[in-house]
Backbone as CSV, one residue per row, in Angstrom:
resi,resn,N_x,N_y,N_z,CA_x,CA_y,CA_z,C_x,C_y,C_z
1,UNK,23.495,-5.776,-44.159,24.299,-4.674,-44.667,24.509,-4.801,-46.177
2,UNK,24.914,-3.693,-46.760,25.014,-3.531,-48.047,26.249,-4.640,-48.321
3,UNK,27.258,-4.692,-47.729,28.591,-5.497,-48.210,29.117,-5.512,-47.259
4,UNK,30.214,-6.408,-46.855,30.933,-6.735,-45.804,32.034,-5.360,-45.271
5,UNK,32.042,-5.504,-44.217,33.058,-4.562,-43.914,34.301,-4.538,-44.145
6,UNK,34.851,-3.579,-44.613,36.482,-3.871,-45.252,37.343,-4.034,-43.937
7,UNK,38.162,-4.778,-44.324,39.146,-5.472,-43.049,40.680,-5.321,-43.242
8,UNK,41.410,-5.015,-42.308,42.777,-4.865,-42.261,43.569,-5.830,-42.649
9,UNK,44.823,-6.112,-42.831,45.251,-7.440,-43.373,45.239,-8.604,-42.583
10,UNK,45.050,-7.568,-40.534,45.423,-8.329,-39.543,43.807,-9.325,-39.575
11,UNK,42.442,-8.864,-40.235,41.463,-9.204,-40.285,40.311,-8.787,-39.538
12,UNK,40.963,-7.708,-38.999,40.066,-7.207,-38.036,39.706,-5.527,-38.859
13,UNK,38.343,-5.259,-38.262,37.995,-4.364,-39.442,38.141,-2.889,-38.158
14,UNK,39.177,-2.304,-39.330,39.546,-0.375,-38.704,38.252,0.407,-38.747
15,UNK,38.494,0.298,-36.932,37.145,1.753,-36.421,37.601,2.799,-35.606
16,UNK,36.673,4.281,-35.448,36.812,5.293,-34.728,36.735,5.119,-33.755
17,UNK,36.833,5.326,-32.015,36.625,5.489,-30.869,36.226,6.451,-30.543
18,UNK,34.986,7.024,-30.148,34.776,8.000,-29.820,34.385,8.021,-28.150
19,UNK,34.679,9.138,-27.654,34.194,9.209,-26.049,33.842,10.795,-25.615
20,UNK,32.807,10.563,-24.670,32.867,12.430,-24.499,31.929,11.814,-23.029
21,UNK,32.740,13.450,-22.020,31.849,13.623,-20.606,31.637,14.878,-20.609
22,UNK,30.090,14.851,-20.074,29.733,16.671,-19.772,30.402,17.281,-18.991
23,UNK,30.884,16.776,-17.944,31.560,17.405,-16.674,32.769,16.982,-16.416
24,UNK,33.745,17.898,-16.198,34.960,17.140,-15.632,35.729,17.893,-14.611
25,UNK,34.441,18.118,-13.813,34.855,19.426,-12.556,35.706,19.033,-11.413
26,UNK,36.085,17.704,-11.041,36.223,17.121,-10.251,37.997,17.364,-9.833
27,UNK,38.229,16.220,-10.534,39.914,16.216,-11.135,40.535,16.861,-11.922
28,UNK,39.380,17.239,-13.481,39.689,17.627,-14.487,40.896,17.635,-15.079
29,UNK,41.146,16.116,-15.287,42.186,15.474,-15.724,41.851,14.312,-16.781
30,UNK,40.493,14.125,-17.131,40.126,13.812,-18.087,39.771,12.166,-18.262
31,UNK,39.577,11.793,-17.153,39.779,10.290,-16.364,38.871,9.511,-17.306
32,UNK,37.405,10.511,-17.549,35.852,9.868,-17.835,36.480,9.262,-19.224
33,UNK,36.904,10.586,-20.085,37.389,9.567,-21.685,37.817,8.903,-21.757
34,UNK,38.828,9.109,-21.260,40.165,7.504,-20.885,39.608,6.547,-20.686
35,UNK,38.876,6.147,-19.119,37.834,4.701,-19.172,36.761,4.563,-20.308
36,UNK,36.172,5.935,-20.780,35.419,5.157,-22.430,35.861,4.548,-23.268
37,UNK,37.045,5.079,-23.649,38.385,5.005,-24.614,38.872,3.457,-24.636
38,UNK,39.392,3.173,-23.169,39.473,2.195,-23.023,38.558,0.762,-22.873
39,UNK,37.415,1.213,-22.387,36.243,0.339,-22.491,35.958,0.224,-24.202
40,UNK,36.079,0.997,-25.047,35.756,1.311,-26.757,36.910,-0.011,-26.779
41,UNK,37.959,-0.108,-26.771,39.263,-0.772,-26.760,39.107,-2.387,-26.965
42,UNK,38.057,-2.322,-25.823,37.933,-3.903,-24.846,36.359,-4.462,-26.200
43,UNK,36.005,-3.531,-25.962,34.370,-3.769,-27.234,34.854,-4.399,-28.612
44,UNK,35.796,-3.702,-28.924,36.391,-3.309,-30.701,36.697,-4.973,-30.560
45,UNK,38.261,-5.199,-29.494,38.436,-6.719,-29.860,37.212,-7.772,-29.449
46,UNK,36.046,-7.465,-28.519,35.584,-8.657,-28.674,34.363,-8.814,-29.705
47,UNK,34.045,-7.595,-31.020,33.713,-7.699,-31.913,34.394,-7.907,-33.668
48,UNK,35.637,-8.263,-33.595,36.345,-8.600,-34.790,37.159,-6.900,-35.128
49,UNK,36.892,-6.147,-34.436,37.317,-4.793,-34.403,39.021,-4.000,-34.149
50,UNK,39.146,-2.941,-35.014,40.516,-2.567,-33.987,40.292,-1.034,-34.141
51,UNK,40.671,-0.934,-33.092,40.720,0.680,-33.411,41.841,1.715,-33.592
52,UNK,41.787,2.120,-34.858,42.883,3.176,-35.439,42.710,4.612,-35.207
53,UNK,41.395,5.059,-34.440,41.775,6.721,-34.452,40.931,7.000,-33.437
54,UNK,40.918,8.295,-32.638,40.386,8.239,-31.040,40.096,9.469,-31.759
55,UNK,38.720,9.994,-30.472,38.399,10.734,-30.729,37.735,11.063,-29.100
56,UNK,37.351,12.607,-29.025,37.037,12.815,-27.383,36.528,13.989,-27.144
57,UNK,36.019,14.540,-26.688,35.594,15.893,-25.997,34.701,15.620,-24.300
58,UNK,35.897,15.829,-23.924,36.117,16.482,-22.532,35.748,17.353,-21.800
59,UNK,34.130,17.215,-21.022,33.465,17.883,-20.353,32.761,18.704,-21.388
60,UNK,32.282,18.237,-22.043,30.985,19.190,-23.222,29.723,18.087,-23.192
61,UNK,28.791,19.270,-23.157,27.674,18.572,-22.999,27.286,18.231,-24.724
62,UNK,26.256,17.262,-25.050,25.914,17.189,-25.973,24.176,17.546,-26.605
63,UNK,23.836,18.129,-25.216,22.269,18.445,-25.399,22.398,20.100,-25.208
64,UNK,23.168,20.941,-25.641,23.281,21.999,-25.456,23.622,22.410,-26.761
65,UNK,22.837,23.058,-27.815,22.950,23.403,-29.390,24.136,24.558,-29.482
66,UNK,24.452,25.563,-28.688,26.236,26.223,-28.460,27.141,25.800,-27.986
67,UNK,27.128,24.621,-27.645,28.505,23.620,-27.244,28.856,23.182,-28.222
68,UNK,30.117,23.521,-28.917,31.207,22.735,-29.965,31.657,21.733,-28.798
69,UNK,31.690,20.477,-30.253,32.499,19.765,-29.702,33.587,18.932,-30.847
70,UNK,34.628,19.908,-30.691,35.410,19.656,-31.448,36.327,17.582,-32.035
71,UNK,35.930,17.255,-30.726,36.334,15.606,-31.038,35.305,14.950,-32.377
72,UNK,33.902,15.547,-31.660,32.919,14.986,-32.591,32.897,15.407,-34.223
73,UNK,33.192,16.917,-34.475,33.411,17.459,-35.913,34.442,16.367,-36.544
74,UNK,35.372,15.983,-35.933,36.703,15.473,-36.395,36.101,14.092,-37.030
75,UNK,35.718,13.662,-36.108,34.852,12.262,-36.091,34.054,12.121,-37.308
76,UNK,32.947,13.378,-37.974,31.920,13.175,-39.078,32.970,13.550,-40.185
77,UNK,34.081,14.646,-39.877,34.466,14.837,-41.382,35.241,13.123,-42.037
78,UNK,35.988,12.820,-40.844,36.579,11.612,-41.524,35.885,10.536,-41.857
79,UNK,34.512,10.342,-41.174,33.790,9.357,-41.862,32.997,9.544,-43.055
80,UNK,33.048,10.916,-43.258,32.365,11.048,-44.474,33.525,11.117,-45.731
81,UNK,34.239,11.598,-45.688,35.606,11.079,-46.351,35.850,9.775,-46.524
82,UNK,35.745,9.261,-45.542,36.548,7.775,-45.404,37.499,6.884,-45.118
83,UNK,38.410,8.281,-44.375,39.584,8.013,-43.814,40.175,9.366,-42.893
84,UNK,40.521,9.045,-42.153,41.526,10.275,-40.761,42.257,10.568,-42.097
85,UNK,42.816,12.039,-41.334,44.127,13.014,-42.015,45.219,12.438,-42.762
86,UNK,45.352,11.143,-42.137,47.016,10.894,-42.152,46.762,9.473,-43.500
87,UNK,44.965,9.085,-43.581,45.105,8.286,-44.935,44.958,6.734,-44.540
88,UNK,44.034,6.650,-42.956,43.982,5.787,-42.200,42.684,5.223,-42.611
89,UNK,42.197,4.168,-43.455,40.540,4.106,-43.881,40.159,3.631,-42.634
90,UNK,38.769,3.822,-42.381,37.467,3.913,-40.755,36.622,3.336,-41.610
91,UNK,36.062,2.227,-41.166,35.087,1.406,-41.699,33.919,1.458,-40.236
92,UNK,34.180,1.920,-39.529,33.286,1.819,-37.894,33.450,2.867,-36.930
93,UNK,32.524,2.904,-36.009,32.870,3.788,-34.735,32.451,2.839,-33.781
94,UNK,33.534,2.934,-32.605,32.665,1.972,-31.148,32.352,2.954,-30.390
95,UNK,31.803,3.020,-29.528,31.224,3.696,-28.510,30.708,3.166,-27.369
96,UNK,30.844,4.161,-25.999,30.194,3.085,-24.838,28.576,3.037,-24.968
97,UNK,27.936,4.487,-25.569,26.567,4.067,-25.617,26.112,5.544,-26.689
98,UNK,24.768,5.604,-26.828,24.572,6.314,-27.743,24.598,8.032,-27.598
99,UNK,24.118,8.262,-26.300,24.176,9.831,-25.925,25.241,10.006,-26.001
100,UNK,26.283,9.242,-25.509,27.993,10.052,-25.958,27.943,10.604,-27.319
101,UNK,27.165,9.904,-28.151,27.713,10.852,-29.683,26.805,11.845,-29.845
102,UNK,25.192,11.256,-29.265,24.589,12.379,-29.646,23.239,12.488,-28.675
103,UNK,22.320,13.714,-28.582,21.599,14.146,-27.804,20.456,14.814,-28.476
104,UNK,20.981,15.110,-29.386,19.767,16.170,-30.486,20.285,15.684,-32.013
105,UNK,18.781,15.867,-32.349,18.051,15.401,-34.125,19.466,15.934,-34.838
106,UNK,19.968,16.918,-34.963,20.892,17.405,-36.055,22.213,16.729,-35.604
107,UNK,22.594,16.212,-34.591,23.608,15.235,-34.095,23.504,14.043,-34.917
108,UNK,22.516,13.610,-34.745,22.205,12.212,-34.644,22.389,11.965,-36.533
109,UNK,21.637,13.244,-37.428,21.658,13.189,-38.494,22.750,13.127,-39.155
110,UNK,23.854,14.131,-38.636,25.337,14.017,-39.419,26.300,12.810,-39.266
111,UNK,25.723,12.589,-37.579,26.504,11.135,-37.511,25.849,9.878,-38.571
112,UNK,24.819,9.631,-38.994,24.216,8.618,-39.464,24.725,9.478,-41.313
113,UNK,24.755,10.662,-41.623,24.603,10.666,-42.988,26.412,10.390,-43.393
114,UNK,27.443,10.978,-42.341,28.638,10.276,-42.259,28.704,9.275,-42.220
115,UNK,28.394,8.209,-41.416,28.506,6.840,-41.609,28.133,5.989,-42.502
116,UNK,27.079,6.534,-43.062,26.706,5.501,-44.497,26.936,6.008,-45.592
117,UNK,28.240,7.220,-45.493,28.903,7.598,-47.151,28.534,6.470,-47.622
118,UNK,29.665,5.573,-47.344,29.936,4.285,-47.718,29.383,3.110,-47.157
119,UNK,28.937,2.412,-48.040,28.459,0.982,-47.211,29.066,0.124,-46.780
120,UNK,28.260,-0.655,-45.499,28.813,-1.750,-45.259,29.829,-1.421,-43.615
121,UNK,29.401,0.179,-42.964,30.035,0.485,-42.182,29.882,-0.172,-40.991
122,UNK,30.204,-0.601,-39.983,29.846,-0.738,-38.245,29.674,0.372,-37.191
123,UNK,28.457,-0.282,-36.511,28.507,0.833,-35.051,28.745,0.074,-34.389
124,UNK,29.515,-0.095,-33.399,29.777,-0.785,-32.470,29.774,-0.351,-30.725
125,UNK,29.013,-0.940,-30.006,28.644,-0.801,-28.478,28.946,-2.121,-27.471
126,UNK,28.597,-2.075,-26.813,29.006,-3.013,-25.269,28.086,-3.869,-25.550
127,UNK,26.653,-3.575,-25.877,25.402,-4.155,-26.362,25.615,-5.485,-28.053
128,UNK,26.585,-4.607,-28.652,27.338,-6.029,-29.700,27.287,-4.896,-31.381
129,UNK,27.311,-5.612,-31.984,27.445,-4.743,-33.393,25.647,-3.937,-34.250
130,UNK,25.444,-3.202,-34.172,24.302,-2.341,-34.831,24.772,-1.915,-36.296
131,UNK,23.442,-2.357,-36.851,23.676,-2.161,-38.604,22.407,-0.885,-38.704
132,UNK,23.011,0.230,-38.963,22.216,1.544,-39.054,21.907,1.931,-40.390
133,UNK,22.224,1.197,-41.007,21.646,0.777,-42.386,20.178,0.469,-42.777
134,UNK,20.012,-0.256,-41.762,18.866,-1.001,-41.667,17.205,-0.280,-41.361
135,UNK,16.560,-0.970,-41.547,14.883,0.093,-40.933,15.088,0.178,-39.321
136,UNK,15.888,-1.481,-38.870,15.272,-1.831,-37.295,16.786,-0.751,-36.627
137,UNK,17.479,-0.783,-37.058,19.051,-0.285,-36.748,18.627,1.631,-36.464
138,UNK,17.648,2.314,-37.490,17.748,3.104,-37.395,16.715,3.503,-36.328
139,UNK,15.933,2.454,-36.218,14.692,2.878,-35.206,15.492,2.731,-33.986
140,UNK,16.569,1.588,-33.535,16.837,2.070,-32.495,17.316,3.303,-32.315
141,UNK,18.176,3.520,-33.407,19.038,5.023,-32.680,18.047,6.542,-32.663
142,UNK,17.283,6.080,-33.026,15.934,7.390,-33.110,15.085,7.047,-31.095
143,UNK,15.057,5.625,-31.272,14.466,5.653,-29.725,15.581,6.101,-29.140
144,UNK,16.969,5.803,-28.782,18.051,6.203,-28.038,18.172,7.879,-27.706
145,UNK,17.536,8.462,-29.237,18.106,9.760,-29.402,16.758,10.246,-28.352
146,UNK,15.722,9.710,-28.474,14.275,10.119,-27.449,14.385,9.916,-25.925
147,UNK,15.379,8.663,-25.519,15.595,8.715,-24.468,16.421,9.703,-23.799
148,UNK,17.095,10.254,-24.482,18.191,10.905,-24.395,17.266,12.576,-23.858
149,UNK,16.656,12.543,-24.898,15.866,13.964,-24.722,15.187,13.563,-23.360
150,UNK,14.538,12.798,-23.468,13.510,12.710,-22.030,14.393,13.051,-20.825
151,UNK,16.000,12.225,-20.802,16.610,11.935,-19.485,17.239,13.718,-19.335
152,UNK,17.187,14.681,-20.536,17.647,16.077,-20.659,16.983,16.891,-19.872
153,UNK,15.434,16.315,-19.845,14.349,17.246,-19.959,13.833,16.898,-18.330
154,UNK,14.374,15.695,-17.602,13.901,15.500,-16.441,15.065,16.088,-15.947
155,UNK,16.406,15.906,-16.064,17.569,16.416,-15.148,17.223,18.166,-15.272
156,UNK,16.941,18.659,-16.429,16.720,20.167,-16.273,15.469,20.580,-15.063
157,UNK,14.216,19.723,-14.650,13.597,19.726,-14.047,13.686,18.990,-12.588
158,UNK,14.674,18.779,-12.711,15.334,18.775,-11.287,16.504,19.731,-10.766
159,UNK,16.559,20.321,-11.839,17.839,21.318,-11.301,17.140,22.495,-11.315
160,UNK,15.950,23.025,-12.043,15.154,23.933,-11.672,14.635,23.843,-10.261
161,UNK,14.131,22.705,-10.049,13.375,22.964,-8.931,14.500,22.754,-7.657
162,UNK,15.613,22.115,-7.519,16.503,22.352,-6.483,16.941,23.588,-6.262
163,UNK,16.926,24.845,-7.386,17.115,26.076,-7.328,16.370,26.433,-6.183
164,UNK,15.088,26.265,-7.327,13.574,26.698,-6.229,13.269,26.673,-4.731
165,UNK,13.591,25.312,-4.310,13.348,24.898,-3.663,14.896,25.630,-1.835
166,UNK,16.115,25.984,-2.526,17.318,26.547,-2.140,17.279,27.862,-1.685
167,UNK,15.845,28.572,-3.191,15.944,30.385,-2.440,14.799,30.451,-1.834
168,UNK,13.740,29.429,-1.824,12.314,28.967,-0.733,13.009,29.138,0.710
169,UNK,14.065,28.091,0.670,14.847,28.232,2.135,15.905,28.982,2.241
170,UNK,16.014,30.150,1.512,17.301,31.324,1.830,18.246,30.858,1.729
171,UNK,18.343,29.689,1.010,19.806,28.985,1.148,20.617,29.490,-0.247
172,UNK,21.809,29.964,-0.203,22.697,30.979,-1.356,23.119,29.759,-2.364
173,UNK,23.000,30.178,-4.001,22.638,29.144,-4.883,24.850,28.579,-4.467
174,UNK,24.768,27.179,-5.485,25.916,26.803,-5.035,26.894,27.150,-5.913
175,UNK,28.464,26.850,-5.484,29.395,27.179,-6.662,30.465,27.528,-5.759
176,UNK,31.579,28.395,-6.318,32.659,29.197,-5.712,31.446,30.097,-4.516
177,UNK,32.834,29.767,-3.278,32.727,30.852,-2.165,32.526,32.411,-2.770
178,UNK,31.609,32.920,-2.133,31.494,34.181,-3.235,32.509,35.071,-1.680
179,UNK,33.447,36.238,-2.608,34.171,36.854,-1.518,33.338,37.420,-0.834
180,UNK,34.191,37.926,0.554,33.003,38.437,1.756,32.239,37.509,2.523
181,UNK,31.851,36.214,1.943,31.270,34.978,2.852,32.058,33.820,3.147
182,UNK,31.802,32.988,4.018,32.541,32.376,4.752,31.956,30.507,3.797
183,UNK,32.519,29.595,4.257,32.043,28.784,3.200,30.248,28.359,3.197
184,UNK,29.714,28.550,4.515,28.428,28.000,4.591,27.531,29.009,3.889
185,UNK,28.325,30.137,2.770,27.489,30.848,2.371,26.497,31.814,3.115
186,UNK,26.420,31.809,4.517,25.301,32.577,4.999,26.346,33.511,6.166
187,UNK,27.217,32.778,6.724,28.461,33.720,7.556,29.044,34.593,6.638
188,UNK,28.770,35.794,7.469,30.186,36.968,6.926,31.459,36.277,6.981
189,UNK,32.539,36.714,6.499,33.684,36.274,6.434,34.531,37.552,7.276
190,UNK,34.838,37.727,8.500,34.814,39.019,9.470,36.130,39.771,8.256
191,UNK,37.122,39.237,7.671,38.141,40.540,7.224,37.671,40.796,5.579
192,UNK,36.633,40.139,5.118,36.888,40.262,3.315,35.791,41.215,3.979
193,UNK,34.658,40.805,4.754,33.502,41.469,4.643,33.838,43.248,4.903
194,UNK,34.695,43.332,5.831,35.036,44.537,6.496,35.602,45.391,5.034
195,UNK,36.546,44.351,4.042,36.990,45.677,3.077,36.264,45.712,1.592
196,UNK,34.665,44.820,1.837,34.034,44.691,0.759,33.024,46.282,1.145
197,UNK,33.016,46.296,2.641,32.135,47.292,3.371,32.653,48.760,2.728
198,UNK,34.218,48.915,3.062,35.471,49.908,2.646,35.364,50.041,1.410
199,UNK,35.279,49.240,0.582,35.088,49.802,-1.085,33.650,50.430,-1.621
200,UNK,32.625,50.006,-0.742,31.404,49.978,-0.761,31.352,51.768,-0.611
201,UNK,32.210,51.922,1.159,31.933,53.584,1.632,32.781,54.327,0.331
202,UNK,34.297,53.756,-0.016,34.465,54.739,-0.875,33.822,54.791,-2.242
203,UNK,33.289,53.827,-2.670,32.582,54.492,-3.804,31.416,55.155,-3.776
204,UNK,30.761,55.134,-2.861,29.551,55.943,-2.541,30.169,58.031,-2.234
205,UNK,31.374,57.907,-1.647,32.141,58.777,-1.285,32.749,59.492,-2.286
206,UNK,32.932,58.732,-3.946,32.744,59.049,-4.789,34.516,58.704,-5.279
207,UNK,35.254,58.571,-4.284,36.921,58.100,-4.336,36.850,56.566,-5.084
208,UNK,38.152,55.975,-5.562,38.392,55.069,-6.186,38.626,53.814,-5.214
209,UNK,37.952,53.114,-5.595,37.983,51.569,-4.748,39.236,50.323,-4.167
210,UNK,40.128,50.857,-3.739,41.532,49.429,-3.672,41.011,48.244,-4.040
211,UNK,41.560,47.169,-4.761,41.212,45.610,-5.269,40.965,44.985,-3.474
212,UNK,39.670,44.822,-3.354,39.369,44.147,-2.530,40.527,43.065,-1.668
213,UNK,40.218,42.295,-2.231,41.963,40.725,-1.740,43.349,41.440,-1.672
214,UNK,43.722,42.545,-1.962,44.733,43.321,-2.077,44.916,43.556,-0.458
215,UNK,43.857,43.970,-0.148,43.753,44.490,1.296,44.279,43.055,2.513
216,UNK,44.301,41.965,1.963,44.112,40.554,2.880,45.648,40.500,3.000
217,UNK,46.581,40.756,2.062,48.016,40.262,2.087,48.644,41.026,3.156
């Protein structure tokens, strides 16, 4: 590295935490950041590290070029500055691994042209400390950023073809119960269906339709 990393008085040198999950359909209570967050936590001290400012986005994908992700903006302006809002200097970011920060070339670029405003910064992972400074530092995060694409480009080609493969067998794509069907998707649902039928005759009839679920209470 260009120069040592600047260090707190406690001696441990101030870094970002960053964490992000594509999905958080489940609980959606935000569980996935928290264990990054906290795993970032456990990394920082057993690399000479502490961490002064968190950062997160919660169920955003990062291989999708119209997904903001507002944790991550927060993340490049202060490292390119050199310090959070409040006047906190960031000498590092930990992270659990590399697709959390990024997924695509123009990701990967702002994070790396933020981080080496200044020299002498840290990346820090589970894997131990990365100097992205470096020729070998940057080649990894260029292979990371390739794996990343590949693992994009096979999950999209498996979710295509499970489509495929769903209306091959008449089977109704998945998601919310659509009204009128019953949960296996292929049963009528005998009372929604009856007043999906009723809105159906009166608009053909040319009269105004009652709110479907209106009719259920």
């Amino acid at each position: 590295m260009n120069q040592l990393a600047r260090r707190e008085p406690t001696g441990l040198i101030p870094v970002a935490s960053y964490a992000r999950t594509s999905e958080d359909v489940r609980q959606r209570d935000g569980h996935g950041v928290r264990n990054q967050l906290l795993i970032n936590e456990r990394t920082a001290r057993e690399h000479g590290c502490t961490v002064v400012a968190l950062y997160s986005d919660n169920g955003r994908s990062a291989s999708k070029a119209r997904v903001t992700r507002p944790g991550f903006d927060r993340l490049v302006t202060d490292l390119a500055r050199g310090h959070t809002c409040d006047g906190q200097p960031v000498n590092g970011v930990v992270c659990t691994a590399d697709d959390r920060l990024y997924r695509r070339p123009e990701d990967l670029a702002r994070f790396l042209a933020a981080l080496t405003t200044l020299p002498g910064r840290l990346y820090v992972d589970p894997q131990g400390v990365r100097d992205l400074y470096s020729q070998e530092g940057l080649l990894l995060a260029v292979r990371a950023l390739d794996a990343a694409a590949a693992e994009t480009r096979v999950r999209s080609r498996r979710l295509s073809d499970w489509h495929w493969a769903r209306a091959v067998d008449g089977v109704p794509h998945s998601g919310p119960r659509p009204f009128g069907w019953q949960e296996d998707r292929i049963t009528l649902h005998p009372d929604e269906a009856r007043l999906v039928q009723q809105a159906i005759t009166a608009r053909i009839g040319g009269k105004a339709a009652r709110g479907c679920r209106a009719g259920l209470v």
